[in-house]
N, C-alpha and C positions, 0 to 999 in steps of 0.2 A: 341342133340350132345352127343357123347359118351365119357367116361371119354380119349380113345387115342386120340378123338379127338383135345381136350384140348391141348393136350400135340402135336401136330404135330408140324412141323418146322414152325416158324416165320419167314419173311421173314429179321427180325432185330430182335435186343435184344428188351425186355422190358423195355423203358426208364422209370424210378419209382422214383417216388418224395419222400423221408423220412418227416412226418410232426411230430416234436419236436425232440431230442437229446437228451431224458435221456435214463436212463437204458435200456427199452426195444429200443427204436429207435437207439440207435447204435449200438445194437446188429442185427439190418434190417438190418442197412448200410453195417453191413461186410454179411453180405447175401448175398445181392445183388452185393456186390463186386467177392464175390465168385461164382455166377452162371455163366457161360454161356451164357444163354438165357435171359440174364438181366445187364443192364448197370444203375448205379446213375446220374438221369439228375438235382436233387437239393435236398436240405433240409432247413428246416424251424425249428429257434430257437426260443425258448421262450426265452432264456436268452440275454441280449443285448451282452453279451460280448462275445457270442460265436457269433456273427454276423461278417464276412467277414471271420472266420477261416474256413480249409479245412474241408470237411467235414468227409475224412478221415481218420485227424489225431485226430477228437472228436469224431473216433470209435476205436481208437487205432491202428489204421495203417497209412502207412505211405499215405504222398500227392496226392491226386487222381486229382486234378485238375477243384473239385467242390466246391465253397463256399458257408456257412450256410449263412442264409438271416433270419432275422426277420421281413423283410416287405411282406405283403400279398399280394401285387399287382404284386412284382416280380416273386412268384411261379405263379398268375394268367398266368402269360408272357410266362411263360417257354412250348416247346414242350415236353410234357410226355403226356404218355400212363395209368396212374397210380400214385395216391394218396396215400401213408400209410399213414391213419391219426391215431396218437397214442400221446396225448396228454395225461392228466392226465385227470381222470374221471370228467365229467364235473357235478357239483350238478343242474344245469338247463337244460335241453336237446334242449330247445328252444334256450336258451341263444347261442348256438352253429351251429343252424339248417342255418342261411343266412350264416354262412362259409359255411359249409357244400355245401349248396346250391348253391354257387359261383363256389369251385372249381369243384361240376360238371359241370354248366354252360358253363366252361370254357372248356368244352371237354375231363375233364379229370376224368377216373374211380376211385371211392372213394375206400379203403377197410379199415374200422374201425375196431379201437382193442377192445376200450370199446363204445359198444352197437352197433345199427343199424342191431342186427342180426333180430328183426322185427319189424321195425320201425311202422307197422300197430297195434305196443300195443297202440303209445303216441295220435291214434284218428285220425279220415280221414283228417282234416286239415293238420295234420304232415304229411301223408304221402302223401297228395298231393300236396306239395310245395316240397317234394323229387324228385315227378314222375315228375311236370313240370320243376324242373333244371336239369333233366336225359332227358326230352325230347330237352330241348335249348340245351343241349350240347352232344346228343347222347352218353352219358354216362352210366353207373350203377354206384349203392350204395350196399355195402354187408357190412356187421359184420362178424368178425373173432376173434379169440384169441385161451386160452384154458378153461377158467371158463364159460363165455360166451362166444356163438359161438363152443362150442365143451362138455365141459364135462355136463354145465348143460342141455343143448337142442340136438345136435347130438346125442349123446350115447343114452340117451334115448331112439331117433328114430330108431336110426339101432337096439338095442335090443329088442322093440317094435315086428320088422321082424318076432319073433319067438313066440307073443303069440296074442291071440284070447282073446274077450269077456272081456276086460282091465279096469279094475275099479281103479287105483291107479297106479302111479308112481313118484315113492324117489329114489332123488339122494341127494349123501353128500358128499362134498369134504370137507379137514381139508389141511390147508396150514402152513407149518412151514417156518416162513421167519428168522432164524436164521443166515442164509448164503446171504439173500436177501439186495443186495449192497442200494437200492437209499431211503435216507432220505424224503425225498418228499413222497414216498409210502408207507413205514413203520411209521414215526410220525406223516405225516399230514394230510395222503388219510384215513389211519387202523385207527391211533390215537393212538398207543402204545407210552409207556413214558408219556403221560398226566396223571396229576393229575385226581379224580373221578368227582371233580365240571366243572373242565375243560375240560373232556370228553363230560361231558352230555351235558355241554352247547353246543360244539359242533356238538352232537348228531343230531339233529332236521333236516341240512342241509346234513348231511350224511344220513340221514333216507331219506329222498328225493333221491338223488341220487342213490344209492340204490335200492331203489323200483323201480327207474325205469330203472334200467340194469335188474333185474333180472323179472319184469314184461316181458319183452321181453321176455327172456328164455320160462318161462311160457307158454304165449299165442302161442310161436313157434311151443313148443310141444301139446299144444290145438290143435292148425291147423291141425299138422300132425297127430294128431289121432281121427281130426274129433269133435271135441266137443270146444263148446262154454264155455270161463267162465263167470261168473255171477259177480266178485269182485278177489282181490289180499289182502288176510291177509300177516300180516308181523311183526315178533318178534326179537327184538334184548339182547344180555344179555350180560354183560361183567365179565372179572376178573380180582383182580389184584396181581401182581407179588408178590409172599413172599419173594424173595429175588433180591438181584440185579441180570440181566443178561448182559450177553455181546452179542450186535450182531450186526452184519458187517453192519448194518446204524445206531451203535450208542449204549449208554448205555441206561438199560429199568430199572430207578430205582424201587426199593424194595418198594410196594405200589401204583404204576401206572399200568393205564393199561396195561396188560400182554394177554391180549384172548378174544376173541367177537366171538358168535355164532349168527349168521341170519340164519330165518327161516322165508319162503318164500313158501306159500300155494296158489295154483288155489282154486278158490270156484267154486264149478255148483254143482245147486240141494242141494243147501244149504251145502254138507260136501267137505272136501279137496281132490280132484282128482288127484291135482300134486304137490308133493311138495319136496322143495330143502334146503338145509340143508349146508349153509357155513361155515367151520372154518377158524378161522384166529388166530395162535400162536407166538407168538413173538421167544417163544424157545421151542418146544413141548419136549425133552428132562427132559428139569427141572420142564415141566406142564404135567405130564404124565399123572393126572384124569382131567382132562376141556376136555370134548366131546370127549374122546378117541384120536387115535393113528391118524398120519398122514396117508394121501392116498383115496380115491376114493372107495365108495359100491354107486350101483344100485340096485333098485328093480323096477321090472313089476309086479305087481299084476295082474292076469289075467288065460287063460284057454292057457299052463300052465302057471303057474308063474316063475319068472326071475329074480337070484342075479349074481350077477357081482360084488367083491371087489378086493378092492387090496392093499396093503400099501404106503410104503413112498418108495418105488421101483418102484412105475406107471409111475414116472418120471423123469429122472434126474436133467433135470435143466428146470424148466419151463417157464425162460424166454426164453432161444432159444427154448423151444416148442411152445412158441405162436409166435415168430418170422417165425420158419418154416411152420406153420399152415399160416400165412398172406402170405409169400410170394409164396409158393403155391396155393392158388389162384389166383393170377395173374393173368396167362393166362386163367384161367376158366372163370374169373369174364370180361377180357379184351375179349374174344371170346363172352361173354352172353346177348342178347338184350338189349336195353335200358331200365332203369326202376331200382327201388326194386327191389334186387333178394338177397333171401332169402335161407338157406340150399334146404328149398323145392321147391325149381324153380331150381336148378344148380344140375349138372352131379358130380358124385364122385369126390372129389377133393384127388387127391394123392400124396403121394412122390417121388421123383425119385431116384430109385438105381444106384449106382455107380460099374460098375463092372471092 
């Protein structure tokens, strides 16, 4: 299939499920309100209290005529074409997989924010209880976003295009969440504003987590250039804030964490072939030496070799970039066999201009 193909006329919108209503999934909602080729057929709250409200006046618009549901048998019921499932990163992968598993069952395409971009990291059991609820329900499962699902495993690959004989590739993204609305994701996903004891404590179950979003990354880019790894090294370091900051989910007092760098190595052949390099800033501003400037470098080590950087200009608001990166897939992912499908099984997924 070709990427116009993707894109030819539907004979109907894409009726598309939103799963959760924070920050990024209401930013779906008005997506999908906004296309065309796409209509909102429900959404799924974690919160009880948003349970029977519109769903989009808890994206900031007015009554659309769909209400949020917290029960999971009622999305089972629903006709759609399509699942955004975008929850908060889950620290067990398994703990999530019979959802997961259900709502393909039920016939409907999954497209994950965090992880599932290759679910063949978490071991053939995982991804065989994927492929048999893709078979019961004639479904796919994909991973999307922009961390995972695009800046650490796409870019790679497409820059890949341009070199030969590849011994190494480093990517690093640095994120300033300064401007970054949801408390949920800034204090209790990042861990910024915790005290040092009460970081590390909860260190161990984020370290989990973790590993295994960006183990995927990893072995994505393994695939795609052909090599096997051997293990997944994994370093985490924190700092903390010398002064108080202000930022739009909250105050990051003077002495809590303030900045966490993971670093994320393929092993084969005993040295690091690929590796990824995350920053997370509470306020890059007022932390201007912790791991450099905000923004996005690449490197292909290879015959030639290949840098790609860029600053804190790569993107503007990266919540609606990983909104538009999901809900462009859609149709690619709703056109693609049953099964796993992975960057490397799916046609160019693009955007559409508005002329």
């Amino acid at each position: 299939m070709s990427p116009a193909d993707a894109f030819s006329p539907n004979p109907r919108p894409y009726r598309v499920v939103q799963w959760a209503t924070g920050t990024l999934g209401r930013c779906v909602i008005t997506g999908v309100l906004d296309r065309p080729d796409m209509e909102l057929a429900g959404a799924w709250a974690h919160d009880p209290a948003k349970a029977g409200a519109d769903a989009g006046t808890l994206a900031g618009r007015g009554p659309v005529g769909v209400a949020a549901t917290g029960e999971v048998q009622e999305i089972l019921d629903l006709d759609a074409d399509c699942v955004v499932y975008a929850p908060t990163p889950a620290l067990d992968r398994y703990a999530e997989l019979d959802l997961v598993c259900s709502l393909l069952a039920s016939g409907k395409n999954v497209i994950c924010t965090n992880g599932y971009v290759y679910p063949q990291a978490h071991g053939p059991q995982f991804a065989n209880e994927l492929e048999q609820a893709c078979k019961r329900g004639g479904a796919s499962v994909h991973g999307s976003g922009i961390s995972n699902g695009f800046m650490a495993d796409v870019m790679p690959l497409v820059l890949s295009r341009l070199s030969g004989r590849i011994t190494h590739v480093y990517a690093r993204e640095c994120f300033d969440f300064t401007r970054h609305p949801s408390w949920q994701m800034v204090h209790h996903t990042i861990g910024f504003g915790k005290g040092e004891d009460a970081y590390l404590r909860a260190l161990r179950p984020n370290r989990t987590a973790m590993r295994g979003l960006f183990a995927e990354s990893l072995h994505l880019v393994a695939a795609g250039l052909g090599a096997d790894l051997d293990e997944i090294d994994m370093d985490v370091e924190h700092r903390l804030a010398r002064t108080d900051l202000a930022t739009a989910a909250g105050p990051i007092p003077r002495g809590t964490v303030a900045a966490v760098r993971w670093t994320f190595s393929g092993i084969a052949a005993g040295r690091p072939v690929i590796t990824v390099e995350v920053v997370h800033k509470a306020d890059a501003a007022r932390m201007p030496d912790e791991w450099g400037r905000p923004g996005y470098s690449l490197r292909v080590e290879g015959h030639p070799s290949l840098t790609l950087a860029g600053d804190e200009t790569w993107v503007s608001d990266p919540i609606s970039a990983a909104a538009a990166h999901v809900l462009n897939s859609v149709p690619v992912v709703c056109a693609a066999p049953p099964g796993i499908r992975t960057h490397l099984d799916l046609p160019m997924i693009c955007g559409r201009m508005r002329v």
